[in-house]
C-alpha positions in Angstrom: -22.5 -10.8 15.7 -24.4 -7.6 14.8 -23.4 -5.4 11.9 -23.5 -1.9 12.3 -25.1 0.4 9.0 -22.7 2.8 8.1 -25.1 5.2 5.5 -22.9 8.0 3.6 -26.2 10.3 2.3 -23.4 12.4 0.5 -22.2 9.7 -1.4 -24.9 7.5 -1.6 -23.0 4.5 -0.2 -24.2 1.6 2.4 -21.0 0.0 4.7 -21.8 -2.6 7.1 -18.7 -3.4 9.7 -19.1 -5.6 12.5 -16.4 -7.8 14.6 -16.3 -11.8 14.5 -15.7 -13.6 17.4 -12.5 -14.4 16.3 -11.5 -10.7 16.7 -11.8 -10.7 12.6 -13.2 -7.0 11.4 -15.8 -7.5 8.7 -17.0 -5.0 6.1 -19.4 -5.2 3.5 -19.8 -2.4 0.8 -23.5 -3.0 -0.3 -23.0 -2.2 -4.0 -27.1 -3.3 -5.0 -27.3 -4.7 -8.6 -23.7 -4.8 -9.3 -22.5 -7.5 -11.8 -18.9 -7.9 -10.3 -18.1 -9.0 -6.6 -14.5 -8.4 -4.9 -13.2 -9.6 -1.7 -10.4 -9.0 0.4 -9.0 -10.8 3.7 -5.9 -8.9 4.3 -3.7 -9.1 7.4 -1.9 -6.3 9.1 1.4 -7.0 7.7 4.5 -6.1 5.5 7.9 -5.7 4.9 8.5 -3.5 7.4 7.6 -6.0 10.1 10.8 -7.8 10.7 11.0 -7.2 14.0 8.1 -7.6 16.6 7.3 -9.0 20.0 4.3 -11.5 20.2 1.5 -11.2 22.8 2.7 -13.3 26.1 6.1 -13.1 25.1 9.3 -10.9 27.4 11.5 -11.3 24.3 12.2 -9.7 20.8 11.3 -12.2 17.4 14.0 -10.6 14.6 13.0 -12.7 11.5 14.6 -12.3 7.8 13.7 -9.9 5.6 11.2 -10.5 2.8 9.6 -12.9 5.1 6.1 -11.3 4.6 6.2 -11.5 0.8 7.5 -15.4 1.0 4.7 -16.1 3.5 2.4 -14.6 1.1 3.8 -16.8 -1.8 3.3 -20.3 0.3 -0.2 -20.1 1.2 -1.5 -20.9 -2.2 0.3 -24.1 -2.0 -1.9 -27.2 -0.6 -0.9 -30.0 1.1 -1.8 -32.6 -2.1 0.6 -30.3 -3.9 -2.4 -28.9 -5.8 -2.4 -24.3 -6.1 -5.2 -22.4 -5.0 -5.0 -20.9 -8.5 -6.6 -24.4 -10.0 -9.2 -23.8 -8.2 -10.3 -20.5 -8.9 -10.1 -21.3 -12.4 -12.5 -23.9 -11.8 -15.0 -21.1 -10.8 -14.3 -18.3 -13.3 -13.0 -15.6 -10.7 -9.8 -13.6 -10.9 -7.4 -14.1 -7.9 -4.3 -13.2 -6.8 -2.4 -11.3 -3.9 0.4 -8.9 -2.8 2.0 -7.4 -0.3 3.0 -3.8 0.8 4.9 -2.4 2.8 2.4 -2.6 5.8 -0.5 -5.1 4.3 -0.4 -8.2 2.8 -3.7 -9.2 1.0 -5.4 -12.4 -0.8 -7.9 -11.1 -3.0 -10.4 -12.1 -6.3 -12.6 -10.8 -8.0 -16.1 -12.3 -10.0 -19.2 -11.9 -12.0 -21.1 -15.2 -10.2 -20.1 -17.5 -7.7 -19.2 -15.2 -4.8 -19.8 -17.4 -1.7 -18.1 -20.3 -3.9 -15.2 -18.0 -4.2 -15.2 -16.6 -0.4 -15.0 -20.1 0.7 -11.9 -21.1 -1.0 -10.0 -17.6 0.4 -11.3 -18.3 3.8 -10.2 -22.0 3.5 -6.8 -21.4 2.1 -5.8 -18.2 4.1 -6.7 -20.2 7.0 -4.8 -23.2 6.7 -1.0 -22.7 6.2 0.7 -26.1 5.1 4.6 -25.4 5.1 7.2 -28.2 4.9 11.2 -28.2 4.7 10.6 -29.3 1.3 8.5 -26.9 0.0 10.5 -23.6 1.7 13.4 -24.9 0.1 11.6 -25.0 -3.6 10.1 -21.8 -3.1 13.3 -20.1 -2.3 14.6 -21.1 -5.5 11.5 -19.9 -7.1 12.1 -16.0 -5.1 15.1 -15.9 -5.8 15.0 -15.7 -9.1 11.9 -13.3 -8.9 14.7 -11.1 -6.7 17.6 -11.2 -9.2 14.7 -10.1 -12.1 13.8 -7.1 -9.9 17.5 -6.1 -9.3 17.6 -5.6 -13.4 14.1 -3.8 -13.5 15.0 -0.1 -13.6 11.1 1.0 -12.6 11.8 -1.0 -9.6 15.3 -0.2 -8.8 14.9 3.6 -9.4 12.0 3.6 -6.7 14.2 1.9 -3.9 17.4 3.5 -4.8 15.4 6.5 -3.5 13.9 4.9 -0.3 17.4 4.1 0.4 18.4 8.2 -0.4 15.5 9.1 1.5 15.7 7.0 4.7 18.4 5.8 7.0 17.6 3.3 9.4 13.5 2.7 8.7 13.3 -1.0 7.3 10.7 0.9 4.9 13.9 1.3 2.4 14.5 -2.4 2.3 13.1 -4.6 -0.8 9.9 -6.1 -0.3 10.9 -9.8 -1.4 13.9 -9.4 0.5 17.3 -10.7 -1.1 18.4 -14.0 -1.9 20.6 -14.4 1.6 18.6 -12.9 3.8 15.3 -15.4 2.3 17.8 -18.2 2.4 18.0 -18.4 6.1 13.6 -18.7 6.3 12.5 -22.3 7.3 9.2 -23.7 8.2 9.4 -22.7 11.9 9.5 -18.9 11.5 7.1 -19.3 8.9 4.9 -20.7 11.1 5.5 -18.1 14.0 5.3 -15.3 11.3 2.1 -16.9 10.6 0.3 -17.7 13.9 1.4 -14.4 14.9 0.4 -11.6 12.2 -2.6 -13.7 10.5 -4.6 -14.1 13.8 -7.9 -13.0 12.7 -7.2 -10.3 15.4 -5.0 -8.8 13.0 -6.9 -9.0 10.0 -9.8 -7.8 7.9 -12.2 -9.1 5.3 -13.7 -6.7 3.1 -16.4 -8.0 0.7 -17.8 -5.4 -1.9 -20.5 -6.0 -4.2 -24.1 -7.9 -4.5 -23.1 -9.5 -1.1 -25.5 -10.4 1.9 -23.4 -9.8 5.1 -25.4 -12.8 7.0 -23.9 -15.2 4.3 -20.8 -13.5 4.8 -20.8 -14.2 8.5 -21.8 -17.8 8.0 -18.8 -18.2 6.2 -16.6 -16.7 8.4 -17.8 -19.2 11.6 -17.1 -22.4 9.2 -13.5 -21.1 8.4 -12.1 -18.3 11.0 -11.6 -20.1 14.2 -8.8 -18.8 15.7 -9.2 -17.1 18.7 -8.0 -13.1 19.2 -4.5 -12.6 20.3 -3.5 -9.2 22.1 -1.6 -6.0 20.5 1.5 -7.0 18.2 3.8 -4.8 19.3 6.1 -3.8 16.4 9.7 -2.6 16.7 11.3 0.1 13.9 14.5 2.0 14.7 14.9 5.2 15.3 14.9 7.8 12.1 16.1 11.0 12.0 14.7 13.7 10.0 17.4 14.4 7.5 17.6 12.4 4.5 20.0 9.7 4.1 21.6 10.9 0.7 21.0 13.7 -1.6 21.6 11.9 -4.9 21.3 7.8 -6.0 22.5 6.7 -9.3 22.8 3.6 -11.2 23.0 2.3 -14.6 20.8 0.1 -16.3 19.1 -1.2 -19.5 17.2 1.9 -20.0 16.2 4.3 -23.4 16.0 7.5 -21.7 17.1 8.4 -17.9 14.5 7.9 -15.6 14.3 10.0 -12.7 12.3 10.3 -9.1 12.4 13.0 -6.5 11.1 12.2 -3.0 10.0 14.5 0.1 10.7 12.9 3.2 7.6 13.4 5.2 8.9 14.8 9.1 5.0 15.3 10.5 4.5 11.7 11.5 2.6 9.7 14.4 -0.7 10.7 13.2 -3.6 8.2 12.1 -7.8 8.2 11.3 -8.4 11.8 10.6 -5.2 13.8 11.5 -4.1 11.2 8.9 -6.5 11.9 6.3 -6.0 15.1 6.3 -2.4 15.5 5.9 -3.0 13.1 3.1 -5.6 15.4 1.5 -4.0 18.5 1.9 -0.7 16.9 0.2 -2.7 15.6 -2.6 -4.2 19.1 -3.2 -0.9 20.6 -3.1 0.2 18.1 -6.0 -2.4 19.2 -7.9 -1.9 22.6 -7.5 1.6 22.4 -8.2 2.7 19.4 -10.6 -0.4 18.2 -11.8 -0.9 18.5 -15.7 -2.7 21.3 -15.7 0.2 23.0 -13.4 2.6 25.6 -14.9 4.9 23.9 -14.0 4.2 20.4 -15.5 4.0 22.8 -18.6 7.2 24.1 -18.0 8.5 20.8 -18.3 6.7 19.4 -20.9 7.8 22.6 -23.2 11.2 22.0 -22.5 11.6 18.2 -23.3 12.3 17.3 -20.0 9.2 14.9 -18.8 7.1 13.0 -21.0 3.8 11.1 -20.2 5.4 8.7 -17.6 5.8 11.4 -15.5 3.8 10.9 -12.2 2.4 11.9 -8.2 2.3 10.1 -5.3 1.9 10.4 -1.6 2.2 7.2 0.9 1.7 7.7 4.3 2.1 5.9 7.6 2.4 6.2 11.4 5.9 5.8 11.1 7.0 7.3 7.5 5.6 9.2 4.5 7.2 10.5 1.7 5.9 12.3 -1.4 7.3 10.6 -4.8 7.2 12.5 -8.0 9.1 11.6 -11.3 9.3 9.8 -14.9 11.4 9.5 -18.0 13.6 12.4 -18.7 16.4 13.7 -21.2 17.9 16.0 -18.1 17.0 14.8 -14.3 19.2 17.3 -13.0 17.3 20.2 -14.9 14.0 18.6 -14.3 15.0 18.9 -10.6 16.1 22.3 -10.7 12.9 23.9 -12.5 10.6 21.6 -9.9 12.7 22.8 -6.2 12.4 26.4 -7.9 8.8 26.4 -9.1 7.5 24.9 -5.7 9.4 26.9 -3.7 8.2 30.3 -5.3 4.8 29.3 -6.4 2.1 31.2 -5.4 -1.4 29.6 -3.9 -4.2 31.4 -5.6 -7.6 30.5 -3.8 -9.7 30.0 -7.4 -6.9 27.3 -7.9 -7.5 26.1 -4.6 -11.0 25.2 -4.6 -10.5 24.0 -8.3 -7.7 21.7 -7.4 -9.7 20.7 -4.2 -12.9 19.4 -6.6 -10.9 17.6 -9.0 -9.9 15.2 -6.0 -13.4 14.9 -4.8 -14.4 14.3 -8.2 -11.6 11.4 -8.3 -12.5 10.1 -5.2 -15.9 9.6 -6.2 -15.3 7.6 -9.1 -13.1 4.8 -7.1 -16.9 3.5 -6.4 -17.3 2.6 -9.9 -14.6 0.4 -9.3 -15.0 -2.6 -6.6 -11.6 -3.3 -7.1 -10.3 0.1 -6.5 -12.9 1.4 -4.0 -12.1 -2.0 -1.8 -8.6 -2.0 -2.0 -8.5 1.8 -0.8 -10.8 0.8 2.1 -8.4 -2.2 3.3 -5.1 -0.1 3.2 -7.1 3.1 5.4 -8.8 0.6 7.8 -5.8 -0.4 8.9 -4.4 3.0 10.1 -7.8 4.1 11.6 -9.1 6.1 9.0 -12.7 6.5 7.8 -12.6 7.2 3.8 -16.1 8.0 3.9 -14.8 11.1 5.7 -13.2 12.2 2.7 -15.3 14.9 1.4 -15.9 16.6 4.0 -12.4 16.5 5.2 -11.4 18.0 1.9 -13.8 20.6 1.8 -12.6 21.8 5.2 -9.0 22.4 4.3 -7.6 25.9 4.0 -5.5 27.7 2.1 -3.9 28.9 4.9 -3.2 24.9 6.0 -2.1 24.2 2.3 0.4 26.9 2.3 2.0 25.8 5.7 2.4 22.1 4.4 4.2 23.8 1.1 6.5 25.3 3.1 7.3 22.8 5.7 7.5 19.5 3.0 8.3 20.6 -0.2 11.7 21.9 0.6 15.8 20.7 -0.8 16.7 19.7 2.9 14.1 16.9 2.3 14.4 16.3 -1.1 16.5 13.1 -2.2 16.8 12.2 -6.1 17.3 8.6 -7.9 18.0 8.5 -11.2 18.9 5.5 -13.4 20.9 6.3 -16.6 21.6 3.9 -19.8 24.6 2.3 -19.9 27.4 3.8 -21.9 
């Protein structure tokens, strides 16, 4: 295969991509003189995929939910009943794995070893080994991972307000699933989950570091032979536009009442650089108007009603995106009162514009000090056709006129949905 130099003169950055045989998409992200190496080999995947057709199939494939997250958990296991985890130890690295809402990903990190390393992921990711036996144990072991989530008031405060925000999108639905719905799993759909989603096809290895992409290619003809399957075509109900509930409480084992506010996103099917720039213009926005340097983080600050847990966030996907702000707070409802106000009257000032607009380049630039961060953002924009090295430039093009229109349109109460969890008592 040929790998194609990707040179970023702005940033100073070398990406080689090129396509395996096996329909695999391979990146390396020269990082020359690095002591740490980082490696990803994700597959286009996640909790929201619960309902799909496969290629050269007529017929729907409903599975149960959490099925992405319990498929995740089984490949470490190996047939002599060993983990994978043994033998990273073995060679130093740090590994683990997780999955999304849209990715699942096996990934380690290390300071030596890195084609020792890359050969056990390949190895393990590629050869799933699931018995009756085994699904039954691990759904014992899930289960109880579920019941310690549905008492974790981070957690449950974040999904209490996917469930506010969204009515029918699968996007509002736990990631592990719940303890029925995982109970009904077996080794068959594991293994149509499996031959379906992880066809190299589907998938991408990202390797970021001191890392020759030749070696990386040898690697991947020992241990990726699968051959490419066509387009997965994914099913998600209809949503509508409105939010599903204004207001989600619950009590729980909390100091202090913790609060989010989402914006439910309605400018969807966009992806590469449509994508991007929605994404940058939102994060701009945040800046402007909640960062810490905002009045009105100030305001809040001043008046006891957010502390330093209080936090941004935009996700965004083909088929949902939401903004997510929120933390610890004495008063939620006040705290949501001064925020709907301040954004709705705030005023755009250019100088704060173009500030707002370097303090996100500067923080972009500093993800490659980091191959753990810089890879990881890579994998999750690959997948939804977007080119980070764009980034920049894409930022630098945005107008104030563009930034005021998303304002307007997003951050509004007809889209706003609140979750709050309260201490007992």
């Amino acid at each position: 295969m040929e790998f194609e130099k990707i040179q970023s003169k702005s940033l100073g950055e070398v990406l080689y991509r090129g396509v395996h045989k096996s329909g695999l998409k391979i990146y390396v992200l020269q990082k020359n003189g690095f002591s740490k190496s980082y490696a990803s080999f994700a597959a286009r995947v996640g909790s929201v995929d619960s309902e799909f057709t496969v290629p050269g199939e007529s017929e729907k494939t409903k599975v149960p939910d959490g099925i992405a997250h319990f498929l995740e958990h089984k490949l470490f296991e190996q047939p002599d009943g060993s983990n994978v985890f043994e033998k990273y130890s073995k060679t130093g690295a740090w590994a683990n794995a997780f999955t999304g809402f849209n990715t699942t990903a096996y990934i380690f990190s290390a300071t030596g070893g890195f084609y020792e390393n890359l050969e056990i992921l390949l190895d393990f990711v590629s050869k799933p080994y699931f018995t009756d036996e085994n699904v039954a144990k691990e759904q014992g072991i899930i289960g109880q991972e579920i019941r310690m989530y549905d008492d974790d008031p981070n957690w449950r405060v974040f999904f209490n307000l996917l469930s506010a925000m969204y009515v029918s999108h699968p996007v509002k639905k736990d990631i592990a699933g719940t303890v029925e719905s995982i109970s009904r799993i077996n080794k068959d759909i594991l293994y149509k989950c499996y031959n379906t989603f992880y066809n190299p096809s589907n998938m991408i290895l990202f390797a970021c570091g001191d890392v020759d992409c030749k070696r990386v290619e040898q690697l991947a003809d020992k241990y990726v032979t699968a051959s490419p399957i066509g387009e997965i075509n994914r099913h998600y109900p209809e949503e509508p536009p409105r939010i599903n509930q204004s207001v989600s409480e619950q009590r729980l084992s909390v100091a202090l009442p913790i609060f989010l506010l989402g914006f439910k996103d309605s400018e969807l099917k966009q992806r590469g650089g449509d994508m991007l720039r929605k994404q940058i213009t939102t994060e701009v926005l945040l800046e402007m108007l909640a960062g810490k340097s905002s009045p009105l983080y100030n305001t809040l600050y001043e008046k006891g009603l957010i502390n330093d847990s209080f936090e941004l966030d935009f996700s965004s996907e083909t088929d949902y995106a939401h903004t997510v702000m929120g933390g610890e707070s004495t008063d939620p409802e006040a705290a949501r009162a001064i925020i709907l106000k301040q954004m709705r009257e705030a005023k755009l000032l250019p100088d704060d514009f173009q500030r707002c607009k370097k303090v996100l380049i500067g923080r972009f630039l500093r993800l490659f000090n980091s191959v753990e961060n810089v890879s990881n953002t890579f994998v999750s924009n690959i997948f939804k056709g977007i080119d980070i090295f764009e980034y920049p430039q894409i930022c630098e093009q945005i107008t104030l006129k563009e930034a005021q229109d998303r304002k307007e349109s997003h951050f509004t109460e007809e889209n706003c949905a609140m979750s709050v969890v309260r201490p007992f008592g």
